[in-house]
Residue, then its C-alpha position, 0 to 999 in steps of 0.5 A: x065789735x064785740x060779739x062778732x065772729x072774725x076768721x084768723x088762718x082758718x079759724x073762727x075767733x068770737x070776740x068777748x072784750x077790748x081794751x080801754x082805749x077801744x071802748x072809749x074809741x067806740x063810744x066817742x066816734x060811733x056811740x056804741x058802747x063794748x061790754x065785754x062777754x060772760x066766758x065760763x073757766x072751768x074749775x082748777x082742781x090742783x093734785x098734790x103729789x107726795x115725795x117719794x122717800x130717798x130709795x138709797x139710789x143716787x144722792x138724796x138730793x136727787x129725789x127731789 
């Protein structure tokens, strides 16, 4: 169920969500409804690096 904490090769893995078949299987056979778990995602910060300029090195292709 969701919410649970089960063990996997030493871990322990919180279940935050099933897929549709799941829920609806719950629902149907235990009366139980599964609403998936709030998860917090850290912001993405993306870094922009500018191309170097061609150093006369190699082909300028390769700068690349």
């Amino acid at each position: 169920m969701i919410g649970n904490t089960i063990h996997i090769y030493g871990r322990d893995v919180m279940l935050v969500d099933c897929d549709e078949y799941t829920k609806q299987w719950f629902k149907e056979n235990l009366w139980i409804d599964q609403n998936a778990l709030p998860t917090w995602q850290p912001p993405k910060n993306l870094i922009h690096h500018r191309i170097p300029e061609h150093n006369g090195i190699g082909n300028e292709e390769d700068t690349f």
